[in-house]
C-alpha positions as CSV (number, residue, x, y, z in Angstrom):
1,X,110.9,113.3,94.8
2,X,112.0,113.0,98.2
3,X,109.6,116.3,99.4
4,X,106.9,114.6,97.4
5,X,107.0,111.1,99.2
6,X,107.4,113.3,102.6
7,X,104.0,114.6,101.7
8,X,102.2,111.5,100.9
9,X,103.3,109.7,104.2
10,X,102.0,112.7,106.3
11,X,99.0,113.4,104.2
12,X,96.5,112.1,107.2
13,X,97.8,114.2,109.6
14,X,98.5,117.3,107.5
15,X,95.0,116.7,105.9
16,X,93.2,116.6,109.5
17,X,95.3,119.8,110.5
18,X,94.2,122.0,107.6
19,X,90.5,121.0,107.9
20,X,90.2,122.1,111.7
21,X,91.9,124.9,109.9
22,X,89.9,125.6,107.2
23,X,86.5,124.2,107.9
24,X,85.6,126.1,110.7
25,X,85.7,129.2,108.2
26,X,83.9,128.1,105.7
27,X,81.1,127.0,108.2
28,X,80.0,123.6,106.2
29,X,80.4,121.7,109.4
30,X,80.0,121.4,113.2
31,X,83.1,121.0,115.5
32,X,81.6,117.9,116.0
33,X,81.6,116.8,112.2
34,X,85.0,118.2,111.6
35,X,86.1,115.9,114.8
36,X,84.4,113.0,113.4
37,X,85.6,113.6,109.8
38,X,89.2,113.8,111.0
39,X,89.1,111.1,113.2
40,X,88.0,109.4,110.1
41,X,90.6,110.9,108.1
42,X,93.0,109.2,110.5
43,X,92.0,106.2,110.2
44,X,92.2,103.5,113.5
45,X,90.3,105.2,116.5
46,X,86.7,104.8,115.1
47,X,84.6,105.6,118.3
48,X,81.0,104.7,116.7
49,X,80.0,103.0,113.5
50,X,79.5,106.1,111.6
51,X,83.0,107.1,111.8
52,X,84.4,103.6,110.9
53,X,82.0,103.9,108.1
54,X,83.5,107.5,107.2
55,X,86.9,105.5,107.3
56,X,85.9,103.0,105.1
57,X,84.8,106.0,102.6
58,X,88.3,107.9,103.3
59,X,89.9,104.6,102.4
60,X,88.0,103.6,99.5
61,X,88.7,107.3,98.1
62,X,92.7,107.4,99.0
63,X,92.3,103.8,97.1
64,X,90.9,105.4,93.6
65,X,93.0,108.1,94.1
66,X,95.5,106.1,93.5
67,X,94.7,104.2,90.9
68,X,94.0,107.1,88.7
69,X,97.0,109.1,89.4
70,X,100.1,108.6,91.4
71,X,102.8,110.8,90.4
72,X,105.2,108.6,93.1
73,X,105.2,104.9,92.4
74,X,104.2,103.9,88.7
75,X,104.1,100.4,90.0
76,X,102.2,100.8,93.5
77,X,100.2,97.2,93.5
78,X,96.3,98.1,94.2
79,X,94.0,95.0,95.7
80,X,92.5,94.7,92.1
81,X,89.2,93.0,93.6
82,X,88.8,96.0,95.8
83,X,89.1,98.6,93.2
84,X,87.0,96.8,90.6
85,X,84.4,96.3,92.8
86,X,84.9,100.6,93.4
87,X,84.6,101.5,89.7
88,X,81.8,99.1,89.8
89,X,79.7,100.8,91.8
90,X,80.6,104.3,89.7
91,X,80.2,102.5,86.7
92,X,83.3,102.4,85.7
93,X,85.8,99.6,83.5
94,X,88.7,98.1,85.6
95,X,91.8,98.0,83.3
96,X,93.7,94.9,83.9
């Protein structure tokens, strides 16, 4: 459990360090886009308002994560407005 929970609190960082890693090779984007998408990634040092907007997407996505699986913390508490309004615009049912 403990190597589990170690992984979820460095996710950002680890996820940003295996995208510079990976993306390059499989040539979907620029240096620039992988910059900007792990800056986003990051979260907090938005430069421009299309990387706080990539935030807000990063965010949104680690929040419906979440919500549909968390091996860690059966009762993590969720902003239920937020992720109603998420599966909303899927068109998805919020379970209550």
């Amino acid at each position: 459990m403990d190597a589990i929970q170690e992984v979820i609190k460095n996710h950002r960082t680890d996820g940003t360090i295996w995208l510079h890693e990976v993306l390059p090779k499989w040539g979907l984007t620029t240096d620039e886009e992988t910059n900007t998408l792990c800056d986003a990634i990051q979260g907090g040092v938005s430069k421009d308002n299309k990387t706080l907007e990539l935030e807000r997407l990063v965010n949104d996505a680690n929040v419906l994560q979440f919500y549909f699986y968390n091996p860690i913390d059966t009762e993590i508490t969720f902003d239920n407005e937020r992720v109603e309004n998420l599966l909303f615009e899927f068109g998805l049912t919020f379970a209550k």
